[in-house]
C-alpha positions in Angstrom: -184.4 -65.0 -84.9 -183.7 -61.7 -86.5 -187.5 -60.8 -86.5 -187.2 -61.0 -82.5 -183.7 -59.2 -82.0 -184.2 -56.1 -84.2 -187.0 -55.0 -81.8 -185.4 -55.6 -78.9 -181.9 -53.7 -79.9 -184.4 -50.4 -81.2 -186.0 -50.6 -77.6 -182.4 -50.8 -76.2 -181.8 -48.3 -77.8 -184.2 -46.1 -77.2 -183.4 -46.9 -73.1 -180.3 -45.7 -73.9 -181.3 -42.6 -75.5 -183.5 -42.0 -73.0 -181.0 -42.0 -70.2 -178.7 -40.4 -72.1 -181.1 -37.1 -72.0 -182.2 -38.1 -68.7 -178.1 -37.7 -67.5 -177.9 -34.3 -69.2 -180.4 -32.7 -67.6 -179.3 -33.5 -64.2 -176.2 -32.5 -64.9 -177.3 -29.1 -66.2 -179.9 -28.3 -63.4 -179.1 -25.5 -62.6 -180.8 -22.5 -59.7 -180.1 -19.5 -57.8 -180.3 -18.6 -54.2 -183.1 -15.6 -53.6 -181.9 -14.1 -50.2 -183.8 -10.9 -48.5 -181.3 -9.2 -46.7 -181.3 -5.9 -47.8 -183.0 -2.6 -46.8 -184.4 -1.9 -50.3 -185.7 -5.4 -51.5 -187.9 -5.8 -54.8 -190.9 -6.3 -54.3 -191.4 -10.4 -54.9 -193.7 -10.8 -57.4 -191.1 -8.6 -59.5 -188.4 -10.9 -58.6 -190.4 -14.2 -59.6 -191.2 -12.2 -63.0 -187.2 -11.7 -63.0 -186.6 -15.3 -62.8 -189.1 -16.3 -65.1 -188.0 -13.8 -67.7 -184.0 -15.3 -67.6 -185.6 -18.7 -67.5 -184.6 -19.6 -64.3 -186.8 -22.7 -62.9 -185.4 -23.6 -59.1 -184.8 -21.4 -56.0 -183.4 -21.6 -53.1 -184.7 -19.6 -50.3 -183.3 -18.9 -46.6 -186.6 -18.9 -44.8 -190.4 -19.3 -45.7 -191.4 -15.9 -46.6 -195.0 -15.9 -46.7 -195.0 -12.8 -49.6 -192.3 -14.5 -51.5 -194.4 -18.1 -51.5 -197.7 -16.1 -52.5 -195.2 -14.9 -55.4 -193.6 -17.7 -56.7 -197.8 -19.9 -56.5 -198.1 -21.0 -59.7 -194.7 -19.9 -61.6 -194.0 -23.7 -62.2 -190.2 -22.5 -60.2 -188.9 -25.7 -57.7 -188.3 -24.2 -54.5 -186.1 -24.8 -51.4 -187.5 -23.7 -48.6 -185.2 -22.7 -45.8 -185.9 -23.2 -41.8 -183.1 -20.5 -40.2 -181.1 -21.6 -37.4 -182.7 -19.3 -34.6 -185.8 -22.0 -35.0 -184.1 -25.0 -34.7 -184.4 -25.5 -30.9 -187.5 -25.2 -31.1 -188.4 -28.1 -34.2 -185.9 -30.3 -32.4 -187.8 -30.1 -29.2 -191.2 -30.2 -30.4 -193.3 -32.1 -33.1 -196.1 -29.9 -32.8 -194.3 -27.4 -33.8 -193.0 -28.9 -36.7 -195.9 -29.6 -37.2 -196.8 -26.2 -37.2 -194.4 -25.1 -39.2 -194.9 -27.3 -42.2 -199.1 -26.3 -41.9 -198.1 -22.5 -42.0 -195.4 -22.8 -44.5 -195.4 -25.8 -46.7 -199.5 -27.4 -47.0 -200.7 -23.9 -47.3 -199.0 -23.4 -50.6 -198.9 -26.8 -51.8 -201.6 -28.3 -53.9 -202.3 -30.2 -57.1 -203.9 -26.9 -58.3 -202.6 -24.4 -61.0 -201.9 -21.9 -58.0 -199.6 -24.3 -56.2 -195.8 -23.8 -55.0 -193.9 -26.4 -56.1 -191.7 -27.0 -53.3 -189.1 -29.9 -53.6 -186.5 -29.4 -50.6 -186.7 -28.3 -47.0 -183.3 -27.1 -45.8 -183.2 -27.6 -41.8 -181.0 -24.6 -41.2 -178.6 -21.6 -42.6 -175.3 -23.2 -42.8 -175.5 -24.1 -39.4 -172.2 -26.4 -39.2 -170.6 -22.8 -40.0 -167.4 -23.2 -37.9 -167.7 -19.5 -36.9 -171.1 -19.9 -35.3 -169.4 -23.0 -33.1 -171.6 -26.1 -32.0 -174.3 -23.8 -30.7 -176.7 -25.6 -33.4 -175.2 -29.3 -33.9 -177.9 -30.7 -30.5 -180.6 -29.0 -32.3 -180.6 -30.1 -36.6 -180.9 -33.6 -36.5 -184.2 -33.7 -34.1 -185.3 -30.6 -36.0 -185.1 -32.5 -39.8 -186.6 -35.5 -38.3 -189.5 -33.9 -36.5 -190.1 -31.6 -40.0 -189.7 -35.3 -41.8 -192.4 -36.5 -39.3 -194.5 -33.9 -40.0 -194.4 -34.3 -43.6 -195.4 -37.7 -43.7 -198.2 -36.7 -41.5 -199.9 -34.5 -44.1 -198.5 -36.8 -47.2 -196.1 -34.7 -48.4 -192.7 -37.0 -47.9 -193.3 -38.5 -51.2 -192.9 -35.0 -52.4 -190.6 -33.2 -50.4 -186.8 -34.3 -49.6 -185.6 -32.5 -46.2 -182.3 -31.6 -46.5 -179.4 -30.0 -44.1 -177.2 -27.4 -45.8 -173.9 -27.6 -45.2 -171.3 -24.9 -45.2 -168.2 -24.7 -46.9 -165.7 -24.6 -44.1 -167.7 -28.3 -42.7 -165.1 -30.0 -44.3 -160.9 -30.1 -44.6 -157.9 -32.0 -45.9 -154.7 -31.4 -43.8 -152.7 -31.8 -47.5 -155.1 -29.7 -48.8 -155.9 -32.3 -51.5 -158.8 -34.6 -51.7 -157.1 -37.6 -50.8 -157.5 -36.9 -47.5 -160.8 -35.2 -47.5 -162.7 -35.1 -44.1 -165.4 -33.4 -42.2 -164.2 -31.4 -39.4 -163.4 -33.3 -36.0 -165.9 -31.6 -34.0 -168.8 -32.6 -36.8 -167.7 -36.5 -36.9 -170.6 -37.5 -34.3 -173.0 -35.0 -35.4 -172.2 -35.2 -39.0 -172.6 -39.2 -39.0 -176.4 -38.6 -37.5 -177.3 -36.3 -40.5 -176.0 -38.3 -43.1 -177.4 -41.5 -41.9 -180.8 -39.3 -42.0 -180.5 -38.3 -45.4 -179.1 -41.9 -46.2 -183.0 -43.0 -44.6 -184.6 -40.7 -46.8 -182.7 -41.0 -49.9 -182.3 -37.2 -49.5 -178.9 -35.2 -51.4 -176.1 -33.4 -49.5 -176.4 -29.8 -50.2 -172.9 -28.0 -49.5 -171.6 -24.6 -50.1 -168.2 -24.6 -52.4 -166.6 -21.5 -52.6 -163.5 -21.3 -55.1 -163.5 -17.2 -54.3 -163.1 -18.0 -50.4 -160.6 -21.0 -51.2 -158.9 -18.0 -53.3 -159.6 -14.8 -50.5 -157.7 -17.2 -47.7 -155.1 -19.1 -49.3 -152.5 -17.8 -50.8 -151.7 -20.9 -52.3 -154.8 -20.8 -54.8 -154.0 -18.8 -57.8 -156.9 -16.6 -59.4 -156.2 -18.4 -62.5 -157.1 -22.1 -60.8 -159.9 -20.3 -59.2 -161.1 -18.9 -62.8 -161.0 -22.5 -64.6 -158.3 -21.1 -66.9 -156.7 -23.1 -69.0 -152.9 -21.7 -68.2 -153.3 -22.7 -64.2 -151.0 -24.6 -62.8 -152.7 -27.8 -61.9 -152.4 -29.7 -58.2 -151.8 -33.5 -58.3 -152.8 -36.0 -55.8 -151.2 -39.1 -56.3 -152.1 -40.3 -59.9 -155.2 -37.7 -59.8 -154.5 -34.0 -61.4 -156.7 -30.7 -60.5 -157.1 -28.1 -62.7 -159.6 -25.7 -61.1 -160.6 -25.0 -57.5 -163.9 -26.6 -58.0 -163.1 -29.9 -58.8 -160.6 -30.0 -56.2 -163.3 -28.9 -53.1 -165.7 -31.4 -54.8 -163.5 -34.1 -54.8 -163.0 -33.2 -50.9 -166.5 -33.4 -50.4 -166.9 -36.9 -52.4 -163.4 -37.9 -50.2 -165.0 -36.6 -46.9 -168.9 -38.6 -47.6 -166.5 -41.6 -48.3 -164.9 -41.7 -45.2 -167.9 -41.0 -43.0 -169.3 -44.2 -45.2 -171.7 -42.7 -47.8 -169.7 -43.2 -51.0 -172.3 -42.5 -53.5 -174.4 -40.2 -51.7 -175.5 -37.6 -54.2 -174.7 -34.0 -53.5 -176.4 -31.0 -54.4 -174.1 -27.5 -54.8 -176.6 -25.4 -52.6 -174.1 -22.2 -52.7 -171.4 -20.7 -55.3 -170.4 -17.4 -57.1 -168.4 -14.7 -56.9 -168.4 -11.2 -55.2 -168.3 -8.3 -57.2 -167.1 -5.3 -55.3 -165.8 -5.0 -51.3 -162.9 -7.3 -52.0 -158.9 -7.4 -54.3 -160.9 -9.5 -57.8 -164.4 -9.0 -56.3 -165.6 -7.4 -59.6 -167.8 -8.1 -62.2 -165.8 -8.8 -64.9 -163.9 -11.4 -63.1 -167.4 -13.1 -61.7 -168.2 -13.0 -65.0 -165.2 -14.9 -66.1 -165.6 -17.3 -63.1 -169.2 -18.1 -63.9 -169.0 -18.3 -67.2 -166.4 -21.2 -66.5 -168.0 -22.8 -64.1 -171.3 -23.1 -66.3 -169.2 -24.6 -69.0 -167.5 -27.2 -67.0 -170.8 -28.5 -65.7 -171.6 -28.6 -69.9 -168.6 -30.2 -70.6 -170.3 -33.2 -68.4 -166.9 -34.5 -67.8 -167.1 -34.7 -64.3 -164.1 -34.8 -61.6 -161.1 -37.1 -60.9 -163.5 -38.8 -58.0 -166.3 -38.8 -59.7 -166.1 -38.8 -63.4 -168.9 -37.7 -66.0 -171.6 -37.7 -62.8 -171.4 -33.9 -61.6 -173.9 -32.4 -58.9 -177.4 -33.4 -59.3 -178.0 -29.5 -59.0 -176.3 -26.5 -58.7 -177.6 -23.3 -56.8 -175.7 -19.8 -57.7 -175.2 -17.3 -55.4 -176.7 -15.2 -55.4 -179.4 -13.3 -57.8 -179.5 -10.1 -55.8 -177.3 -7.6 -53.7 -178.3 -7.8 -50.1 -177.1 -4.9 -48.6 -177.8 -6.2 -44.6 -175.7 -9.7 -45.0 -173.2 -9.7 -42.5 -170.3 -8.3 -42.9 -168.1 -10.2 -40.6 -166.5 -12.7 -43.6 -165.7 -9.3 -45.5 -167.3 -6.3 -47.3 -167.7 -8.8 -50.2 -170.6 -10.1 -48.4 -173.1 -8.0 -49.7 -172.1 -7.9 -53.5 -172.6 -11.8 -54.2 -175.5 -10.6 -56.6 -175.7 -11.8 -60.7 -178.0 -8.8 -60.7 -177.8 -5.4 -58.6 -180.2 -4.7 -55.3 -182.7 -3.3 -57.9 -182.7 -6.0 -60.8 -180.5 -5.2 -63.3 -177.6 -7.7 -64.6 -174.2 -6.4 -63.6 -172.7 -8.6 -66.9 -173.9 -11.6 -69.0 -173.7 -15.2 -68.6 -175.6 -17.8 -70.1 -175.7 -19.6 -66.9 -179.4 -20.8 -67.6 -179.4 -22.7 -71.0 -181.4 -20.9 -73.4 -181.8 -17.5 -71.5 -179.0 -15.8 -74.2 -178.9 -12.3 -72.5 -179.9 -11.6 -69.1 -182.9 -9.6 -68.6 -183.2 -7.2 -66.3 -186.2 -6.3 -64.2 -188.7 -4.1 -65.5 -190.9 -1.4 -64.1 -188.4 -0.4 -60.9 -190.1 2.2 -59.0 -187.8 4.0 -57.3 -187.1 6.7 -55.0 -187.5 10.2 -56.3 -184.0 11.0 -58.2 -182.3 12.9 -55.5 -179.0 12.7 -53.4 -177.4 13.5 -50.1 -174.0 14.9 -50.1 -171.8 16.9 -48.0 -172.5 21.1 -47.7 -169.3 22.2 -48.7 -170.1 25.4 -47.5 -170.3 24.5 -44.0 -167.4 24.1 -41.2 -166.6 20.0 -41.8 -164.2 19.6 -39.0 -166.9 17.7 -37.1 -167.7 15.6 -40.1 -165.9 12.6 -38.8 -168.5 11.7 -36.2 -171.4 11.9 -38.7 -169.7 9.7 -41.0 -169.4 7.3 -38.3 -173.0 7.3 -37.5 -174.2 7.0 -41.4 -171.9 3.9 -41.7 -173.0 2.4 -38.6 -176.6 1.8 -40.0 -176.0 1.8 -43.8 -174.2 0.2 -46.2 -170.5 2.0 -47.3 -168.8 -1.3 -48.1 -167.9 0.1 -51.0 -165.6 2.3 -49.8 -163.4 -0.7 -48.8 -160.0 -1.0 -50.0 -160.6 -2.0 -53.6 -164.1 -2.0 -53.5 -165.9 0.1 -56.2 -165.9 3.5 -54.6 -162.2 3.1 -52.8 -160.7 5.9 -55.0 -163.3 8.4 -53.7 -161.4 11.5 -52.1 -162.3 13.4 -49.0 -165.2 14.5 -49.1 -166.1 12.2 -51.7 -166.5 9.4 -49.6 -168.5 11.0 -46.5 -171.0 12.2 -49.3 -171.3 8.1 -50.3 -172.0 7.7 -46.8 -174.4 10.2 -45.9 -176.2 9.1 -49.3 -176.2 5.6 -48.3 -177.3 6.3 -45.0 -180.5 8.9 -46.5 -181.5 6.0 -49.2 -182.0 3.3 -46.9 -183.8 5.8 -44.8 -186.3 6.4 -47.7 -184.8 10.1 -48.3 -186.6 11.3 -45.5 -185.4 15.2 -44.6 -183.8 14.6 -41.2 -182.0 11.3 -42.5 -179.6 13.5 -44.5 -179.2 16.0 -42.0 -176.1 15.1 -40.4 -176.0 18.4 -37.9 -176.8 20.7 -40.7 -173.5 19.3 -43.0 -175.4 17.0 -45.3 -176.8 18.6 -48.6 -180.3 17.2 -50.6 -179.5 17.6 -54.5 -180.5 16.9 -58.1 -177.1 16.2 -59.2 -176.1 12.2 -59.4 -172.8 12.1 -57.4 -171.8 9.6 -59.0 -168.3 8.8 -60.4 -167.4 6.2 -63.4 -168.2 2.8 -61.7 -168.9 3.9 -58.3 -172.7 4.4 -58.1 -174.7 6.2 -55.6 -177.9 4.3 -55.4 -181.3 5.5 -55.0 -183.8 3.4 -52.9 -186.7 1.6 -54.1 -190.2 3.0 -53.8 -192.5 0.4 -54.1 -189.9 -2.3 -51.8 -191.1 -4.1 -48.5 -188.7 -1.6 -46.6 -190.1 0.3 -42.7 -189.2 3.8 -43.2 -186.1 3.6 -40.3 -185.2 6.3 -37.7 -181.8 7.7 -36.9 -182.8 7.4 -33.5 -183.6 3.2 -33.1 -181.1 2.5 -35.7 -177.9 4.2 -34.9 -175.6 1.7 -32.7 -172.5 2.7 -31.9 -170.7 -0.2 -33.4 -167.5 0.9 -35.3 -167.2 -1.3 -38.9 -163.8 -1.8 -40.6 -164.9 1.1 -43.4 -166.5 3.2 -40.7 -162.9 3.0 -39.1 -161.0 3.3 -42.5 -163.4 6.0 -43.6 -162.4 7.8 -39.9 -158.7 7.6 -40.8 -159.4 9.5 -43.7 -160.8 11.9 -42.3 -158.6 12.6 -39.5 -156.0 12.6 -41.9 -157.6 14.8 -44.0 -157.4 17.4 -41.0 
């Protein structure tokens, strides 16, 4: 009898074992989101070198870049793909064109070859349940996953690839602001039961943005401590529940919200978080640092949230690696500063939020612009200067002239000089881009002032040399209007 049984309890236990390390993996699977917004962008087979040299083995992309999936052929990185919203119409109404789509942008690249991509989601849309971009998109995603899921198993690739529908932060709400009574919007209900009865079908995850810096930026119930994962917060309770950080709180909403719309155990994927670090009151980097750094070990600590205990996301997707200096502003300056690493590569603090990467390396070999500056002529009349400053934050990026942003404490002309540089970099420091009416000034000297640094472009990016005269529109931005007041005031 004992011959018999001691095999059997070593092969138990080797099960166990097994799923013991199979758990922790999943629990530490962790990626970043690669977005190209930005006038200045490495060049992409320097950002897959990026990721491979921080160890960094899944992306998540907001389109299909066709020089970005050449990069990242045979780096042995998991990719999400993205499909943005403006083509959503168009998959939902047509299968040929999903079709298309997935030929262009998915077969092409994947193979059983060394030079494959290996892509493992397709996300049907940019956050397209955003409440600010209203139901414009809800007739469109579900007909647009299941025509790209159609296509997929046309070419034999569903096995393979999971389509997914990202969904954004603000999709979901609790009246008591706790969990307990966790809910998708009203005006998703109908839409929102269609997609997760899709990914239900498919046995495909819930990707959702969580965002304890938004949670933090809009309520002013949500101390920066509870935000942070610090230990001294004061925690929320929820009937016999107690919350101790913003995450586990919006989590436990999301679980609360899939278990009223009837998908309990539906596993979800964190497709979005970080923290800023300039254009906002705490957007810096020592306090992303401190966030991340938390947040990377609570997912360690594998202990899980009130809702769902010791069974975290499947995966979690920071955001974001790089700068983008041409993401909207319209949520706040903060928009463009959601980068680990600056527009050009370099780590703006450390976090081990890859296991085993220790340090993070920065990129290597940055070609950039020659080392040169535009600044105002102080030896010209200026009292026309407001006008110019105007146009050079119209096109460029002076969000960090904000109010606490990293250049705030800039004095007139200071701050007109960070905007006519901003404007002359992104233009590829072409002669008549720091012109200004004959008040901006070329020079050798770096402007710049303790943390507030005036950039210099990239030379060897994927930017189109721009024109003052098809890029200047004459919309007025909150720091072109603050930036204005200074001025006036100034005279």
């Amino acid at each position: 009898m004992a011959s018999t049984t001691l095999p059997f309890l070593y092969t138990a236990l080797q099960l166990l074992t097994l799923l013991s390390i199979v758990h922790f993996s999943r629990v530490i699977a962790t990626g970043v989101n690669w977005g190209t917004s930005a006038s200045h962008p490495l060049p992409p087979a320097q950002v897959v070198q990026l990721l491979k040299a921080n160890n960094v083995t899944k992306v998540k992309l907001f389109d299909a870049d066709p020089d970005v999936l050449q990069a990242l052929a045979g780096s042995n990185i998991y990719v999400t793909v993205g499909i943005p919203n403006s083509m959503l119409r168009s998959l939902n109404s047509s299968l040929k064109a999903a079709e298309s789509w997935v030929h262009d942008n998915l077969t092409r690249y994947v193979s059983d070859g060394a030079g494959s991509v290996r892509v493992e989601f397709i996300a049907v849309g940019d956050d397209p349940f955003l409440q600010s971009f209203g139901e414009q998109f809800y007739p469109f995603v579900v007909g647009a996953a299941a025509n790209i899921q159609t296509a997929l198993v046309k070419v034999n690739l569903a096995n393979k690839v999971k389509v997914v529908t990202p969904c954004s932060f603000d999709a979901f709400q609790s009246e008591s602001g706790l969990p307990s009574r966790g809910q998708f919007r009203p005006d998703l209900n109908k839409t929102m039961a269609e997609v997760l009865t899709f990914l239900n079908k498919h046995r495909s995850p819930f990707f959702v943005s969580i965002s304890p810096f938004l949670s933090y930026h809009q309520n002013k119930n949500v101390s920066l401590d509870f935000a942070l994962f610090r230990e001294g917060a004061h925690p929320r309770n929820d009937s016999h529940r107690s919350y101790k950080n913003s995450f586990d709180l919006s989590y436990d909403t999301v679980v609360m919200a899939l278990s009223t719309a009837g998908f309990p155990r539906m596993d979800i994927i964190i497709g979005q978080i970080g923290w800023p670090t300039d254009g906002a009151a705490n957007a810096t980097s020592s306090v992303a640092q401190v966030f991340l750094k938390g947040l990377v070990d609570h997912l360690d600590s594998r202990l899980g949230t009130p809702l769902r205990p010791r069974d975290l996301p499947v995966e979690t997707y920071i955001f974001s690696l790089l700068d983008e200096d041409q993401r909207s502003r319209t949520p706040g300056n903060f928009e463009r500063h959601w980068g680990i690493f600056t527009f050009d590569g370099q780590a703006k603090y450390q976090v081990d939020f890859v296991h085993g990467s220790g340090k993070l390396i920065n990129a290597q070999n940055v070609q950039y612009l020659s080392p040169k500056w535009c600044v105002v002529n102080n030896n010209k009349d200026l009292s026309n200067i407001s006008a110019h400053a105007l146009e050079a934050c119209s096109a460029a990026d002076c969000s960090a002239l904000s109010p606490d942003g990293s250049c705030s404490d800039l004095s007139w002309p200071g701050n007109v000089s960070y905007a006519f540089n901003s404007f002359y970099q992104q233009h590829d420091q072409s002669a008549d881009s720091c012109d200004f009416g004959g008040l901006g000034l070329i020079t050798t000297v770096d402007p710049s002032v303790e943390n507030c640094r005036f950039m210099i472009g990239l030379r060897n990016s994927l930017s189109v040399s721009l024109r003052r005269s098809s890029q200047f529109h004459w919309f007025i931005s909150p720091v072109a209007t603050m930036l204005l007041c200074l001025v006036c005031v100034i005279w």
